[in-house]
N, C-alpha and C positions, 0 to 999 in steps of 0.2 A: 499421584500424577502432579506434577510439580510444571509451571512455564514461569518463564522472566516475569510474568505481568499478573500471573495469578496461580495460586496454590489449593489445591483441591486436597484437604486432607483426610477426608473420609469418601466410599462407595457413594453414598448418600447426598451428598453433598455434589456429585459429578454432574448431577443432570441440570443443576444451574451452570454448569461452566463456561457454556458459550453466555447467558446472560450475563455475568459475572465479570466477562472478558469485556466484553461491547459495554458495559456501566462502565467498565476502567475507559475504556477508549473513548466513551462519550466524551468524560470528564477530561481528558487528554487532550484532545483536538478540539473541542468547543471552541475553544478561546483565538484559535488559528485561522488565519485568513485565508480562504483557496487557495492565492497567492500571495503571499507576501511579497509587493512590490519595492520596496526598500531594501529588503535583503537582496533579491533577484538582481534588483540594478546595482549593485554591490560586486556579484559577484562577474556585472560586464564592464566593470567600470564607467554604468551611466551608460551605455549602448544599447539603449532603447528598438532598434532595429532590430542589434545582432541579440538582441535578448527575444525578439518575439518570434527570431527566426528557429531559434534552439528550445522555445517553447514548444511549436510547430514539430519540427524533427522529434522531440519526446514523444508528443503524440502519437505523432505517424510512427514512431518506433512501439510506444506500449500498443497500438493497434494487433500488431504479431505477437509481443509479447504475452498478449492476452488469451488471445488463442492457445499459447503453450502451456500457461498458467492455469486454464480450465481443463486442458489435459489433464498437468500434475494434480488437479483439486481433487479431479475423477480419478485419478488411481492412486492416491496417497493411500488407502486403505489395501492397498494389493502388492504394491511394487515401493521396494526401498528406493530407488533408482529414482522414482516420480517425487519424492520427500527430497532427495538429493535435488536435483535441477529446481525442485520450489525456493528451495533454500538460497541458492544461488541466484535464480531471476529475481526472487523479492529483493535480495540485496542489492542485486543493481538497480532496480526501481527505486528502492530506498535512497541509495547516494544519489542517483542521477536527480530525484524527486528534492532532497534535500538541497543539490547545488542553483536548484532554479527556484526557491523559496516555497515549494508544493508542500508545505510542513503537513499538511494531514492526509496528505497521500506517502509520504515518506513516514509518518507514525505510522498506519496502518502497513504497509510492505513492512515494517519492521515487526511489527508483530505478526504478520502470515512468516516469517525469518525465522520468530523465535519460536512457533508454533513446530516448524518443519526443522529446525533444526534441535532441539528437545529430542524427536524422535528419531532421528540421524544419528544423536548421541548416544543413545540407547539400541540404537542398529535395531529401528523397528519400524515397520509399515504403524499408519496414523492407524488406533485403534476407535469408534463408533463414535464415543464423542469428540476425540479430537478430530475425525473426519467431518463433523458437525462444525467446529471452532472453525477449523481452517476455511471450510465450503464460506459460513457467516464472512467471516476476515475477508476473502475473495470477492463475495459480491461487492461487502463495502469496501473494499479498495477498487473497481470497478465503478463502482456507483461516486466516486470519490474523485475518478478521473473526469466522468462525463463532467462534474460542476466544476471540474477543471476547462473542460473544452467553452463552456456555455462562459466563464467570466472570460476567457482566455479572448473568445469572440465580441464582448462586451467591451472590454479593454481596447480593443484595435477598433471597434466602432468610436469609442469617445476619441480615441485618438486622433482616427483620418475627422473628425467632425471638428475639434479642435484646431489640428493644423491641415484642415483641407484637403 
């Protein structure tokens, strides 16, 4: 069982996979800011507004997308179709998460990507541990947005306190 981010090459060795995964991604993201705001204001050219507006709109859009995302988590083990559409919303989580500086929300969507798409490639429902990986990858990309909302709300506090 082989993924972008990590290679399982013995039976044996399978049931560290999700630890194994999450050690790469610790070391991956650590160093990433919830937001990179330099990048972000980069890519509005410095439109601090319209950046916190499109921050907001992500949000309230991964809100749904979440929902659909814990669907596919739950039936990756059953249904090609659910591996299929994971593949697909990660990836737009990913770009969308990447063009507003979310770099460790956008590494993680990329790896629940690579997880779900692996087994797309191989035209197979996720088997036990990789239902395990992906579930893990899920929460924390979940759990990745929330200290997206909380700095997201911090940020607009400094802000209106700064300029009134």
């Amino acid at each position: 069982l082989c993924f972008p981010f990590i290679c399982v090459k013995a039976i044996s060795e399978q049931s560290s996979l999700c630890k194994g995964a999450m050690a790469s991604m610790d070391d991956e993201i650590k160093d990433k800011p919830v937001i990179d705001m330099d990048m972000a204001m980069m890519q509005v050219d410095g439109d601090y507004e319209f950046l916190q507006e499109i921050i907001d709109d992500f949000l309230g859009d991964f809100a749904e997308r979440k929902s659909n995302l814990e669907g596919q988590i739950k039936k990756c083990g059953s249904e090609l179709k659910a591996i299929t559409d994971l593949r697909k919303d990660s990836h737009a989580v990913k770009g969308s998460a990447l063009n507003l500086g979310l770099g460790r929300v956008s590494a993680l969507a990329k790896k629940l990507e690579g997880a779900a798409k692996e087994c797309e490639t191989e035209k197979k429902t996720a088997d036990a541990d990789t239902q395990k990986l992906i579930k893990t990858l899920g929460e924390s990309l979940f759990n990745e947005v929330e200290r997206v909302k909380k700095e997201h709300a911090s940020i607009l506090r400094k802000h209106e306190e700064e300029n009134g």
